[in-house]
Structure formats: C-alpha cells, structure tokens
N, C-alpha and C positions, 0 to 999 in steps of 0.2 A: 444577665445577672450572674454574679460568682457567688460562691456558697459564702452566709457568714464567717468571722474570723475572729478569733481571741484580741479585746484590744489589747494589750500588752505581749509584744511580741519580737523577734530579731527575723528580719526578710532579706535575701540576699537577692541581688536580680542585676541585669546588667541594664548600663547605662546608655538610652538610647537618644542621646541628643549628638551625638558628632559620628564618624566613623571606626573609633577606639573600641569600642563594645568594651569597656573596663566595667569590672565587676564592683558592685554598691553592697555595702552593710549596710541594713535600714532598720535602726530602731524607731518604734511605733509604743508610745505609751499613752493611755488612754484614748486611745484611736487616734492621735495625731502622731506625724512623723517630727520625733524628738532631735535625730540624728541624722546626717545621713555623711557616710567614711568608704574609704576603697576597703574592700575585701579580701586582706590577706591572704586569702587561701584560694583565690580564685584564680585557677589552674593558667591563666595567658596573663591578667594582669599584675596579680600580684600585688595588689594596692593598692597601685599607682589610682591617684584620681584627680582631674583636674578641676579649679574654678566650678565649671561648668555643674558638672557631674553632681556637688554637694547644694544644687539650688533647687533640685528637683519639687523640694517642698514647699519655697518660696511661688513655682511655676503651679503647683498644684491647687494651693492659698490662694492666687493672684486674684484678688475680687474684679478686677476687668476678663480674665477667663468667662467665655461661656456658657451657661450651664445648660440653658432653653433653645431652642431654636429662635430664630428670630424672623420676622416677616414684614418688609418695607411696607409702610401707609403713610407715605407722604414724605413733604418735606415740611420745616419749620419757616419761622418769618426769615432767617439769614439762610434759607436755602440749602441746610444742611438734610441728611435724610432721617427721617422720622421711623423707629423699628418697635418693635414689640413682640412680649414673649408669648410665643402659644406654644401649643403641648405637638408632639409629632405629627399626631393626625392629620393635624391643620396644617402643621409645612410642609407636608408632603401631597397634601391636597394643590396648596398650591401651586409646588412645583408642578404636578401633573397637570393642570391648567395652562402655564406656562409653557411646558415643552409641549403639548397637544397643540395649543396657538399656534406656535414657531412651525412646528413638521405641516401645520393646514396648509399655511400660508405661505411656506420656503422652502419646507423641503429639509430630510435629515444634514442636505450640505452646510445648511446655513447655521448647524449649532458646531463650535468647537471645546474643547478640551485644554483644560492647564494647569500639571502638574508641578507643585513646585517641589522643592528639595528633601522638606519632611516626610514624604511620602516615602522616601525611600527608608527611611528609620520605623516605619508604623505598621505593624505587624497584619493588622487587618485589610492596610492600604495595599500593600504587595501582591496578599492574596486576591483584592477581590475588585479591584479597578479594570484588570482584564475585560472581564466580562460584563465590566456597565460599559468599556468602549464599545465594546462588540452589540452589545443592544441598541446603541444609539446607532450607531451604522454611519459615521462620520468620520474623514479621511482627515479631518483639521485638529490634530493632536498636534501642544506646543508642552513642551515642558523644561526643566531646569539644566536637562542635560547640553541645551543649545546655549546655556549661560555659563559651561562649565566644562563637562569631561568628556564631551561624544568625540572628539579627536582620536580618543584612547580606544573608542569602540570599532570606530571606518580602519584605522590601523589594524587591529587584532584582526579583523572581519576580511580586509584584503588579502595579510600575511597569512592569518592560521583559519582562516573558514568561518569564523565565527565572530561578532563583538564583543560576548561573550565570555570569549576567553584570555582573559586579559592576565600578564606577566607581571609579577610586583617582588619588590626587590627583599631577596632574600638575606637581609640586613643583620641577621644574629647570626651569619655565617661568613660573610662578606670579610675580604682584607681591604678593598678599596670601594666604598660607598660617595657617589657624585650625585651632588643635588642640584638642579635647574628650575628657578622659582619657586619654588618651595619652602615653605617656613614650619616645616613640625613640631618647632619648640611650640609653637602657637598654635597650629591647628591640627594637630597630633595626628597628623597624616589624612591624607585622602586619596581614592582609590589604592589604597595599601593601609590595611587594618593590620593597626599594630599598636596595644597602649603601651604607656610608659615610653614612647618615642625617643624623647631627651635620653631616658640612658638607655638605651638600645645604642643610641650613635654615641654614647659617652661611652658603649662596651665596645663599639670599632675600636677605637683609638687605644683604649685599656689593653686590649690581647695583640695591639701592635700593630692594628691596622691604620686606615689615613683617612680623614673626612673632608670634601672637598664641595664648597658652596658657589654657586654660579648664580649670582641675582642682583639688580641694580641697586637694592636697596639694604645694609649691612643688618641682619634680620638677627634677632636670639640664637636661632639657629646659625648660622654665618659667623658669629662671637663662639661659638662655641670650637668652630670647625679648625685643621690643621692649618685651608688655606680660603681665602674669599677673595672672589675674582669678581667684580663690580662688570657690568655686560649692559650694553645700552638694549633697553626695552623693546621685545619685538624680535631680534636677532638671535634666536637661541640656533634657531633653523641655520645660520650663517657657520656657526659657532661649529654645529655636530657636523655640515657638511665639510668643514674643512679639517676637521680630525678621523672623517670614513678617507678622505684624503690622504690624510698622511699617512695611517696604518698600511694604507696599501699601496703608494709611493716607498715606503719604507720596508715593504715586505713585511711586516707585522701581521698580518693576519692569518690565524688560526683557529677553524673554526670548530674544529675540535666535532662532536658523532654527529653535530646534525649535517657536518659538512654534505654529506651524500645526496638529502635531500632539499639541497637548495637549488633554487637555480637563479640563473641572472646576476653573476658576481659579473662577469666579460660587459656588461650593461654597463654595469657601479661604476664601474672603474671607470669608465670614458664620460659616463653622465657628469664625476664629481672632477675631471679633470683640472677644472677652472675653478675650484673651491679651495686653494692654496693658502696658507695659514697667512699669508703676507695680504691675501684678498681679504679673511675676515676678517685682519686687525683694522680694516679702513673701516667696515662693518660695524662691528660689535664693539669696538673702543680696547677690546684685550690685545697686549703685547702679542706680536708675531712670536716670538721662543717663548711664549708663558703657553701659546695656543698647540705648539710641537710638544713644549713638554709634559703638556696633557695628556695627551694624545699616548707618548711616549707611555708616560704611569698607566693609561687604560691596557693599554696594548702587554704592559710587562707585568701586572699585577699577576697573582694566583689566581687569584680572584675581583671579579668588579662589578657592581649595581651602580649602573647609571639611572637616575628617577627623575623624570619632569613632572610638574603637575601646573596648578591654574595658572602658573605663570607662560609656563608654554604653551597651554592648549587656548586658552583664552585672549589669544595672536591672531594676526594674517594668514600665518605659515603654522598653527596649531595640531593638521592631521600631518605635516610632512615632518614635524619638530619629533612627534611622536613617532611616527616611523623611522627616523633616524635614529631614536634611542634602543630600537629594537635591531635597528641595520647595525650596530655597534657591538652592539652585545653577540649577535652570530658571527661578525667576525672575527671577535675576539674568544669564542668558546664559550662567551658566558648565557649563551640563551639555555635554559632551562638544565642545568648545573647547579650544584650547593654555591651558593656564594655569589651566585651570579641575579640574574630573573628568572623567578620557576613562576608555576602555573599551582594554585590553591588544589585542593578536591574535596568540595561542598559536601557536607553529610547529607544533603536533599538534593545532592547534584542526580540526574536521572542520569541510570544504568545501562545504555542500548548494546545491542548486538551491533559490526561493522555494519558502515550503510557507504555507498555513493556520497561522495560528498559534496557540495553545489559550490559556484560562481556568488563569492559575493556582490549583491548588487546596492544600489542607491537608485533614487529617482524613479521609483514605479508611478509614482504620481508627483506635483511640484507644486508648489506657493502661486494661485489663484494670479496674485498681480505680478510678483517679482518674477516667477519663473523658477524658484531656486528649488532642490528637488529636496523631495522625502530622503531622509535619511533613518533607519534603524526603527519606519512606522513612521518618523515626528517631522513637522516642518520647523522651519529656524524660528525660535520666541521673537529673533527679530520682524518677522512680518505680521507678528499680531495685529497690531493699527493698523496695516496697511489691510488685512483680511475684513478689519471690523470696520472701518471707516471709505474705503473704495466702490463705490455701488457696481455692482455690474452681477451677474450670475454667478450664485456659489456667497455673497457676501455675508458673513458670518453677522446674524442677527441676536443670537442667544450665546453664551458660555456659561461652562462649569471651571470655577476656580477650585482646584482641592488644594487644600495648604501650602499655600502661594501666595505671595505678594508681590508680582511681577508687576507693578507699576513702582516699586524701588529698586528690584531687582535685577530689571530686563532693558534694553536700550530704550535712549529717550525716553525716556520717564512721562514729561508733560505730555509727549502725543500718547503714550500707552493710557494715561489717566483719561485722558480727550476720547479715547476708544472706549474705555467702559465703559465710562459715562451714557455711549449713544447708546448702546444694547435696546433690544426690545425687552430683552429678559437676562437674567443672570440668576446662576445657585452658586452658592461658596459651600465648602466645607470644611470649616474652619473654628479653632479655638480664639480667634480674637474678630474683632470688631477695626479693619486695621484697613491703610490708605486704598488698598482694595476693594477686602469685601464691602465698602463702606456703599459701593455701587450696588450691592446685591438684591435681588427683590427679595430672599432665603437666604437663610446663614442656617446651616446647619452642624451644630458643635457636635465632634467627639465628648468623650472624658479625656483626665486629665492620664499620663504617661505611667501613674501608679493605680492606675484603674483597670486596667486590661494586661492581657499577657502579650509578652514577647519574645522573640528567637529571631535573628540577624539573618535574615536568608539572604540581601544584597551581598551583607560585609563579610559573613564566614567564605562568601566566593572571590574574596579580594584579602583573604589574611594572612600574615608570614608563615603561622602556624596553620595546620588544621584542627578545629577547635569546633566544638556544639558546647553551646547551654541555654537552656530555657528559664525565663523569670514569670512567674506566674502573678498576677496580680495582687497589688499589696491592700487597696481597698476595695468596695464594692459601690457598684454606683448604679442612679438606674439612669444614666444615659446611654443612647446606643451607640455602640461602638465601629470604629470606621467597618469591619465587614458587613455587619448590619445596615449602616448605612448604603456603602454602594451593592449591597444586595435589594435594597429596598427602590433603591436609584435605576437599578439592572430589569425589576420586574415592571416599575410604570414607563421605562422604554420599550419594553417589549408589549406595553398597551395589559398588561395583566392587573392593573390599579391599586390602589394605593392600601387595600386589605389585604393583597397576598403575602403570604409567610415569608418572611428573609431564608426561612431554614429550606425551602425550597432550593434557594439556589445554592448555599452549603453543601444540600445533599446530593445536589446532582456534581457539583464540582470533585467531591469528595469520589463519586462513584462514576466519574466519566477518568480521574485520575486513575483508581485503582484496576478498574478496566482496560487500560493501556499496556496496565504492567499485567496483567492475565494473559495478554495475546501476545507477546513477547518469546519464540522461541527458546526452550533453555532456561528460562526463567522461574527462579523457586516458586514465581507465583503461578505457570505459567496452568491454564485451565481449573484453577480455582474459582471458587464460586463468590462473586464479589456482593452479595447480602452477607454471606459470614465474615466479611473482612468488613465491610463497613461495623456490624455488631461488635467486632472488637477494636474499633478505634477511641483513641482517648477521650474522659468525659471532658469536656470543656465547649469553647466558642467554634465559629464554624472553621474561623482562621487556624485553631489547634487543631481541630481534627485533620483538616488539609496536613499541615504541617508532621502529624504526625506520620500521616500516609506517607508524607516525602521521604520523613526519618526513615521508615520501617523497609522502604522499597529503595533506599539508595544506598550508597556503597559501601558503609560502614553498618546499615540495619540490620533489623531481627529476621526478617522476611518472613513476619507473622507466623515467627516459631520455627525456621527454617535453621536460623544463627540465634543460639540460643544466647549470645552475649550479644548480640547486635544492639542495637540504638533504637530508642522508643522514645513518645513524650514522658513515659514512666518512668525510664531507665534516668532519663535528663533530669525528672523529677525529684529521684533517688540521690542526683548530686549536683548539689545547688550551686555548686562552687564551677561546676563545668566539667568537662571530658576532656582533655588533654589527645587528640587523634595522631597527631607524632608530624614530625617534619616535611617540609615539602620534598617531595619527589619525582624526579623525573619523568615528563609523562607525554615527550613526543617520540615517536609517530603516533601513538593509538589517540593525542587528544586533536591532532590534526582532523578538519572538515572541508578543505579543498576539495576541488574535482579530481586531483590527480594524488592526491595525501603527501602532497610536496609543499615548501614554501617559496613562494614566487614572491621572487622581491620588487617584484614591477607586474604584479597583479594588478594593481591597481595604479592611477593616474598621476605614478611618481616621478616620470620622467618627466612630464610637461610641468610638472611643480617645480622641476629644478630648477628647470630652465626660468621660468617665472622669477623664482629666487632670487637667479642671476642678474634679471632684468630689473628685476623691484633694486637693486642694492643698491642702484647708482644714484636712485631717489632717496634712497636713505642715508646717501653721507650727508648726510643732517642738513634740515633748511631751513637752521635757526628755532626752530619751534620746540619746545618745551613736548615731554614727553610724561604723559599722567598713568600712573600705576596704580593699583590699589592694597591696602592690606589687610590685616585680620588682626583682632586683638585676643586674647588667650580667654577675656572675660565676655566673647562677643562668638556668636555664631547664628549668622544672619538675622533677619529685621525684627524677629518675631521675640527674640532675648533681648531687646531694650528695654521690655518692661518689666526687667526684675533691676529692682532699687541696688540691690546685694551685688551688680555684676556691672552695671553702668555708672556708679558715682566714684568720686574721686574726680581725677584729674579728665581734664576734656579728651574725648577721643576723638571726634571728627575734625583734626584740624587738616589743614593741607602742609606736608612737611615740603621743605625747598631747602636745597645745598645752601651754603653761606657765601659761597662765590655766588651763584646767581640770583639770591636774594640783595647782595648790596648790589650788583649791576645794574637791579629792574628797581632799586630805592624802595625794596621792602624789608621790614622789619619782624623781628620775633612781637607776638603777641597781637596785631594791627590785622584788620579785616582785606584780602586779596577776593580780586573779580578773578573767578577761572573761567574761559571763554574756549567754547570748540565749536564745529561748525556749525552743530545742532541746539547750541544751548549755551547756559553761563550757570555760576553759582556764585555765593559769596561766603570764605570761609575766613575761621582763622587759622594767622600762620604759624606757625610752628618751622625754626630756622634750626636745622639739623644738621651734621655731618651722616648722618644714617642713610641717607639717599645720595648718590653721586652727581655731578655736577649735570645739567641737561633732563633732572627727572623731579617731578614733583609727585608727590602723594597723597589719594585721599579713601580714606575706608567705603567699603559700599554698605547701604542697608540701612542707612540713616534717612531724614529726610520727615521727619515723623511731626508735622505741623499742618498736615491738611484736616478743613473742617470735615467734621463727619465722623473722623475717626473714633475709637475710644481706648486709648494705650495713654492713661493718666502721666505715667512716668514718662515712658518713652517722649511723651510732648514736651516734660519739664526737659528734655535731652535730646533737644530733636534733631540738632546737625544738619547736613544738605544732601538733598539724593546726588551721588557723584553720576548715577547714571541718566541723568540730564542732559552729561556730556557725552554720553556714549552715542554713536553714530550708527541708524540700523542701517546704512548701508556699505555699511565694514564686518565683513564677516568672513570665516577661514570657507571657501568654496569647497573645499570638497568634505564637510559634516555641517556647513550652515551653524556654525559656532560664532556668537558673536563676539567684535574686538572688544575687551574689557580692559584693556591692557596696553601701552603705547599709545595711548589716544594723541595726537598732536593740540595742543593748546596752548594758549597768549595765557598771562597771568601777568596783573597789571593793582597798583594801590588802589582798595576800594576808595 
C-alpha cells in the first residue's frame, strides 16, 4: 500500500512499457488520469513521447485488466475454462497445494519457469524473481531472451567476460551510424536505450554525419536514412563477414588503445579469407562495390556505430552476426570510443575491487530431450513442448508463466498451446486473461503500471546516456505488487506456507545486499554495521528499499553519508525529472572479466561458425522459397497492447506484405486472403501488395493471433489476426545461445 495522495495533482514518472524510459507528465484530476504528455523537462527525453507512452490510462481503465486473482474450477459446456475471483489467501493456498503435489510426485525437475518480456520493464519483477527461482530449485528456466537478444549476451560474455556487459552505440556522438534490422523509428530502439530515437538519427545527419539502413524490408527508419541497402533475410552474418574482409585485405584496420589487448587478429584474417565481397553479393543479394564501399565508409569514418538488433539476432547466424558487429568496431578503433560502441555505467552497477576474471561458459546443464545446452541459466523457449509433452525423467509436469504469453510469442505456437494444456498444474502472473494464462489453474494479477513505483535497472545498463530517475507511484491500490507476489511465491517453495510475511524476504535481500558491500576491502561501507544501514533505507516497497541500497552503494551514490551528493531514492525523489550522469565513457581494460583481462576474439566457438557460414551459403543461393520476416508497428508492442482500442484500430495491421513482382508471379492480389505454409504450420492472412519489402520476402507482425476460446482480451478478439509464430520452426535455432529463427523462415505462399 502507498501512502494516500491529493486527487488533483501533476506526477511526472517514466514510461515503462518499451526500452525508451521517456519521461511522462501525468495530470490526475479527481483521482483519474486526465492527461498523460512527454515531460519536457525530463533530463534524457525531453518530451519526446510515443503512441505508446500516452495510453497508459487507457491500460490502467482496461476493464478486462485483472484486479482479483483468479482460480480455475472447471470448464463450461464448449470446454472453455471456467475461473473465479477469490481474495489472495485462497490463491495462494492453492498454489501451495499445487506445487506440494508436483515436488511429492516429480520432484522440483519437473516444475519450469517462463519469463516473458514485461518482466524486464517491472520494477518488483527484476528485483525479486531471483530468488523465487532459487527456492524452487529447478534448472528448467525459459524466457524471452531465447525469442530475442541472448546473441548480444554469449557475444559480450565470450569477447569481454561477461553478458552483461553489452556495447550500444554511441549515436549523439557518431559521424557514421549503420543499422542492421532494426527499425527505431518504430520501436524506439532495443538493447540501446535511447528516446526520441527519430531525431537522435535525424541529429547524425544534421551536424554532417551519414545514416546507413541495412534490412529487407524499406522501414520508417530506412525512409529516413542517407542510404538503404535491401539484404536478403538471414544473411547479415555474410554481409559483416565480408567487410572484416575487406578492411583487412585493404590494410584499413586500426584499432586504435585497445589494440594491445586483443588478441587473435593472425586467426581473422585467415578465418575470413573466403568472405570476399564478390562471395557475399551471391549471398545477401547487395552489389559487390556497394558491399566494398561500405566497408570502405566504416573503415574512413571518424567515427562509426555499427548496431544490429532482432533482425540479426533472431537468425541462424544470430551470436556470430553479433560478434561480428563488435569484431568491426575494434578494428576500426571504434570499440569503446566517443562515437563509436561504449559501455553504459549503471547507477546501481556494483562497485568491486579487481578480481580473477573467469572463462565464459555455456552448457552447465542442457534441454532434457534436444540436448541443447543452458545458456546465461536459461534453456531455448524453443523446447518448451518438447520439456512439457516428452515423457521420460525430468518431464516438466507444472509451470510458472510470469508475464508471458509464449504460446503467440514463442515457436510453433499450436504445439506450445498442446503443451499447456497437458500440465498437471500451472500459475500465471499476469494482468490479463490471455491465450496463455487461459491454461492456468492461478492467475495471479499485479496492479496496474501507475500503481507501483519504478526505476529502469535493465535499461539505465543499455543507455546512450548515463541517466537515474525514479517514478514513484501515481495511485494506490490494494493489489499486491509483483515483489510481494514473488516474495510470497519464494516463501511456499521454501515449504514456509502461505502465512509467512513477503517482508521477510525484502529484508533479508536488502541485508544480505548491504552485507556484501560491508566486507568489501576499501570500501566506504567497509565494516559498518548493517542494522544501521538497513534503518536508513528509503520508506517505500521491498523493491525500493533494494533499489535504494543499489543507488547508495554504486558508483555514483551517497555511500550512506560518505558522498555527500551521491545518489539515493531521496536524492531521485528531489528530481522528478531525472539526474543527467553525463556521457559515456571509456571503460576498458578495468570493465574487462576475462581470465587473462584481454579480448579474445576466438574465445569462443567463432571459428567453426565461420566455417559453417561458409557451408550454409551455398544452400542459401535461394531455392525458390519465399523468405518470412516480421515487424513491429509504432502503435503495437507485443501481444498484451492489443487490447487498448486507442492503439489497435484503424487500418488492419496483421496483414502479410509481398513485393509486387512476386505477388503477380504467384496470381495474388492486394486485399485477397493467402495460405502462408512452413514446415511446421500454415496461417491464412490478408495481403497487403507493397514495394516496402524486396522481392523474395514476405511479411507478417508477431503477437497476434487472439481468437482462442478461453481467453478474455474483448478487443484484441475484435482484432485478432494470425499467430505468425505457427510458422516458426523450433528446430531452427542460432546454436550457440539457442535463440530461436524468427526471421528467414522459408515458406510457399499460395491464393487462399
């Protein structure tokens, strides 16, 4: 519960529905929110606000929103599932019946975990899902990162020691900014927090720099750009390997202070021998002299940010795409450089003294059937079915969905749905009622995004700037909020039942945190007494007080009175608008975690990728078959915003786009319903006949698909479109981070 609040009131707080963290004006008059506008004064954004951002009220209203828990009893005469509201008590009684069952009878292997995308936006989620995995004691964690950006983490993790520490492109410094698959006009960046995107890259070009778009399909962003180079889907991997080629055929590479600690260039060179610009023009469909003179502009720039994002990592070649965009940038000087790719520095980033640095690994454990190994804790989303529906030892009998809907989201869609269905048990954690959790025997709701506080701890560690602000909550609500929940979740797997306090495990988190930093060498806190630092941590939820501790004991904090200007949830409090932390800054060798605090560019399993590469291409001078991509719409950010009327109506968005050359070849038409067919599945969409996609690729949105019985997203049904990921194939996946293809699919597309 938050303290009450004046109704008539101005709340500024940031916007937590995409990776932007843009700051919100929120007028509130008579307890309801009146307005909601970008925040001029808000120290990164500046205003900027998109679609999105101003519907927060409408999401908050949403009368198909959750308010109650909800607990399955039965189903109806059409075999839909039958749910009703009870008070907490009773859903979490249940759960505990439930997970008590499953452990008698299977054993903690048999429950898994599935985190989808909101989780990483949801301030109580971040903090406090750790430690409900760790009580369950289950090795079968799937989440969103295998549908999306784990490429970006096994790269960082081989190159610089860590996943962790990921490079994002320093774009308000940059003279030459390159984008691969990416569309930020649309989805205002990902893994690189940055709002107001659109002029960020409309300020390259303004102070005389050059904007250069690399994606099959001609995007907002790519309209916008100096040049747009159309690249057949799947091939970006072909694309980088023959421009680390040329630069160093051409003597072009310099790599400027980290030269000293690199090693494995004498490797490069001979690995990328046979990646000759004239090879990838057979590849990727781009001109041989268009693919040199690329190469050429990265190589002469001042400066250059090369950025891939889902279009690259959501490939075959996804961890080698990304490693390539980083093998690019140290030979051209631009790794961690103004202007180039630097490395953020989290206000709650932890402080250590030098240590040993390790081997990163993969594969401590693997995928029960397929064999595919753990990557970063998480198995591939793609073998969920196969976990849930395979009998044998280990066969996942119960799951926890937290804000996920991986039956639209996740490959193969129909057999993901087939999988929940059979569970012996299932808990959701979730605001909607949605083709998921519709399976759950528990649905247990947060509140709604203006209910609870937040602070960006994913995205201030992925943003151009370094940046703190805290948005304290605008209503009050008596639902429990996600820390509460998976504190509550944390204590009946630890068998302590369904009366124990949430604040238990708040207070031990909070004081197993501050106790780290006490025994720290050197450090302001270092043998201080941690009851008096817990007494002075901010009043608030259990997630704030964490949060504060992060603030207080990380590199910009107070160190509980040590830095008398440092950073607190109080200080944050004091400016609503945000803390402006100043530019990124150069920060290898000390942010290296190698073994040897060097960068091995064949630390991990790049050389047998190449070669792979090499071998996949000759299957890829096209066999006829139609190549399916996906996109994003500016008013759309995954499954769960279909059901705001204000963001989904107007013109249809799930259509399937197709070039005009290959829609009259195959005798289809603008407007007319096409079967799209892949090896695992078909859909039936309508068409939409574009020059915006090049000839060889069709298009369809993901995250649609919102016509299964059971569910409850009123709107979203009036607007339901086709799950595209019916077609997705779960046994296409990038091998070394078990990322599945979402991208490139091969598929027939024929008159329905």
């Amino acid at each position: 519960m938050t303290k009450p609040t004046p109704a008539d009131r101005t709340v500024f707080r940031t916007c937590p529905l995409c990776e932007a963290t843009c700051g919100l004006q929120i007028e509130v008059r008579d307890g309801v929110v009146k307005r909601i506008r970008g925040d001029q004064d808000d120290v990164f954004s500046s205003g900027f606000i998109c679609p999105k951002g101003s519907t927060l009220k409408q999401l908050h209203e949403d009368p198909d929103r959750l308010r109650k828990p909800l607990v399955r009893r039965g189903v109806d005469d059409d075999g839909a599932p039958v749910f009703e509201e009870v008070d907490w008590d009773e859903a979490f009684r249940v759960v505990e019946e439930k997970l008590s069952d499953v452990r008698e009878r299977h054993g903690a292997a048999a429950i898994g975990v599935y985190l989808g995308n909101p989780n990483a936006h949801l301030l109580g989620a971040v903090t406090h899902t750790r430690p409900f995995l760790k009580a369950l004691g289950s090795r079968s964690l799937f989440s969103a990162s295998t549908v999306d950006q784990m490429p970006r983490h096994v790269a960082s993790g081989y190159l610089y020691g860590s996943g962790a520490s990921v490079p994002v492109p320093d774009m308000d410094r940059t003279d030459l900014f390159v984008l691969l698959g990416a569309n930020p006009f649309v989805s205002n960046g990902s893994m690189c927090t940055a709002p107001g995107f659109p002029d960020r890259v409309d300020a390259v070009r303004e102070r005389g720099g050059r904007v250069i778009v690399i994606d099959p399909r001609r995007t907002r962003t790519a309209e916008a750009a100096d040049l747009h180079l159309s690249i057949r889907p799947g091939t970006d991997a072909a694309l980088l390997a023959a421009i680390t080629h040329h630069l160093i055929s051409t003597d072009q590479v310099s790599m400027g202070r980290v030269a000293a600690l690199v090693d494995g260039r004498s490797e490069l060179a001979e690995a990328v021998e046979n990646f000759t610009a004239d090879w990838a023009a057979g590849v990727t469909g781009i001109d041989a002299d268009q693919i040199r003179a690329l190469a050429d502009e990265i190589g002469a720039a001042k400066s250059a940010a090369v950025y891939g994002r889902i279009g690259t990592t959501t490939v075959e070649f996804g961890t080698l795409t990304t490693w390539l965009l980083d093998v690019i940038a140290i030979l051209t000087g631009n790794l961690d450089e103004p202007g180039g790719i630097m490395f953020p520095r989290s206000a709650i980033e932890r402080v250590r003294p030098p240590r040993p640095g390790r081997q990163f690994r993969v594969g401590r454990w693997a995928s029960r059937v397929s064999g595919r190994p753990e990557v970063q804790g998480e198995l591939p989303a793609a073998d969920m079915p196969d976990e849930i529906l395979v009998p044998g030892d280990g066969q996942l009998k119960m799951m926890f969905t937290c804000a996920g809907n991986p039956v639209l989201s996740c490959p193969d869609g129909d057999r993901m749905d087939e999988a929940f269905a059979s569970l012996d048990a299932m808990v959701s954690v979730d605001i909607y009622l949605n083709e998921t959790t519709r399976h759950a025997d528990v649905i247990l709701p947060p509140p709604s995004s203006l209910e609870k506080s937040h602070y960006d701890i994913n995205f201030y560690g992925l943003s151009i700037r370094n940046i703190a602000n805290f948005s304290a909550a605008v209503f009050d609500s008596e639902a429990m909020t996600e820390e509460d929940i998976y504190a509550k979740l944390t204590l009946i797997a630890l068998s302590r039942g369904v009366d124990a306090n949430p604040e238990i495990v708040h207070e031990q988190m909070a004081r197993e945190l501050l106790a780290a930093e006490t025994e720290v060498d050197g450090s302001p806190l270092a043998a201080r007494n941690v009851d008096e630092l817990l007494d002075q941590l901010a009043d608030g939820s259990g997630s704030v007080r964490i949060v504060d501790a992060m603030l207080r004991t990380g590199p910009y904090g107070d160190q509980f009175g040590a830095n008398a200007n440092g950073l607190s949830v109080s200080k944050l409090r004091e400016n609503p608008h945000g803390i402006d932390l100043g530019a990124l800054e150069p920060r290898i060798p000390d942010l290296l975690n190698t073994m040897d605090d060097r960068i091995g560019l064949f630390a991990g399993p790049f050389l047998e990728e190449l070669a792979r590469l090499e071998a996949r291409s000759t299957e890829w001078a096209m066999d006829g078959r139609l190549r399916l991509v996906g996109r994003r719409h500016l008013r759309s950010n995954n499954s769960w915003m279909h059901n705001l009327e204000v963001l989904v109506r107007g013109q249809a968005r799930c259509t399937l786009q197709i070039n005009p050359a290959d829609a009259a070849e195959l005798g289809i038409a603008d407007g007319i319903d096409a079967v799209v067919r892949s090896r695992v599945g078909q859909v039936v969409a309508a068409v939409e006949v574009t020059e915006s996609v090049m000839p060889g690729v069709v298009s369809l949105p993901h995250g649609w698909g919102h016509d299964m019985a059971g569910a409850k997203m009123d709107v979203a049904r009036r607007y339901a479109g086709v799950n595209s990921n019916v077609l997705t194939d779960p046994a296409a996946v990038d091998p070394l981070s078990g990322t599945a293809v979402l991208n490139a699919i091969p598929v027939e597309v024929v008159p329905a």
